[in-house]
N, C-alpha and C positions, 0 to 999 in steps of 0.2 A: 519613562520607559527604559528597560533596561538594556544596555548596547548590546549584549546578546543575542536580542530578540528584534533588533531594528535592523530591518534588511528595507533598504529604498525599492526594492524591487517588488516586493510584497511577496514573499517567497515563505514566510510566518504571520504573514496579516490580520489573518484569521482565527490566528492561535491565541487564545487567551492563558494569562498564565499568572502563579500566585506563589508567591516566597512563602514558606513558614517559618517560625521563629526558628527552629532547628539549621536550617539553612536548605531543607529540598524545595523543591518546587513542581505545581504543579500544573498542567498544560491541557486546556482543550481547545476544540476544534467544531464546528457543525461541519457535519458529514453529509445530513440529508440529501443534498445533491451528490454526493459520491455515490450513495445506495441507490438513488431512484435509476443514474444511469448505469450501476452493474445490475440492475433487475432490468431493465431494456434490454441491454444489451445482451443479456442471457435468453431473452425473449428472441430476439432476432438472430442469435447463434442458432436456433431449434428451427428458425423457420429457412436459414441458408448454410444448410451444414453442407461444407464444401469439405469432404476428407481429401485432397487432392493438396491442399497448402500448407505449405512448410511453419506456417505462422500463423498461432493464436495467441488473441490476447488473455492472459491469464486472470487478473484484477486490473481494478484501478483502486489506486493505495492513495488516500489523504499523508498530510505529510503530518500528522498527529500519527498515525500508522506506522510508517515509517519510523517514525523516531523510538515506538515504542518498541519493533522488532529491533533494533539497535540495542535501545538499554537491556532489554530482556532477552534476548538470543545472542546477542553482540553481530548480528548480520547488516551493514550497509545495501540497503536493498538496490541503491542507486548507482556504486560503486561498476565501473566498466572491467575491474579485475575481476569480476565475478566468475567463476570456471564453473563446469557442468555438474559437478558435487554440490557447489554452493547455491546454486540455482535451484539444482531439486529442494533440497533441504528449505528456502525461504517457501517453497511452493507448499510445500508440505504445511510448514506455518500457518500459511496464508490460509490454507484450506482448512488445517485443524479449528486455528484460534479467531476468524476471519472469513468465514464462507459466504457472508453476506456481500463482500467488495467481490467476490467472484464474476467475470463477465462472460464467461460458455462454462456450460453446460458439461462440456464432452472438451478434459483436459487430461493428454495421456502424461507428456512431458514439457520439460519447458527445455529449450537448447539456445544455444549463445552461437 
C-alpha cells in the first residue's frame, strides 16, 4: 500500500486506487450509502421544513468527492478558512456537478 494512502484512522479506507505507467493515479470509492442517506434525508427536509433555522445541511460529500472538487475547482471543501465567497461557490459545485449528494430540498445559501 502506498504511504500516501495509509491513514490508521481509516479516513481513505475505502478509497481504492491505481498508479498508471504515466505516473497518475486513479481513485474510487462506493458511495452507495452517501446517496441513499442524501435521498433520506431530502425526503425528511420536505416533511419538517422548519424556515425558522439558521442551519441546513447542504450535502454529505464522500471523501472521493471532496478530493475531486480540490483537484478540479482547487476548493478544500473541508478547509475552516472557508469565507462566504468560498462557500457559495463550493455550493454551487456541489449542486451543478453533484445534486444527487444534496440532503434538502429548499437550499437558499450556505453561511459560515
Amino acid at each position: 500500500m502506498d504511504p500516501l494512502f495509509l491513514f490508521k484512522g481509516g479516513f481513505m479506507k475505502s478509497i481504492n486506487y491505481d498508479y498508471s505507467q504515466t505516473g497518475k493515479y486513479k481513485a474510487e470509492q462506493e458511495v452507495s450509502a452517501y446517496l441513499d442517506y442524501a435521498q433520506r434525508s431530502r425526503s425528511v427536509a420536505n416533511t419538517f421544513d422548519n424556515k425558522k433555522t439558521n442551519y441546513r445541511s447542504l450535502a454529505i460529500v464522500p471523501d472521493i468527492v471532496a478530493v475531486d472538487i480540490l483537484n478540479r475547482f482547487g476548493y478544500d471543501i473541508h478547509s475552516s478558512e472557508n469565507d462566504q465567497h468560498v462557500l457559495s461557490k463550493i455550493s454551487n459545485i456541489i449542486k451543478q456537478y453533484y445534486p444527487n449528494l444534496l440532503t434538502s430540498s429548499m437550499i437558499n445559501s450556505v453561511r459560515r
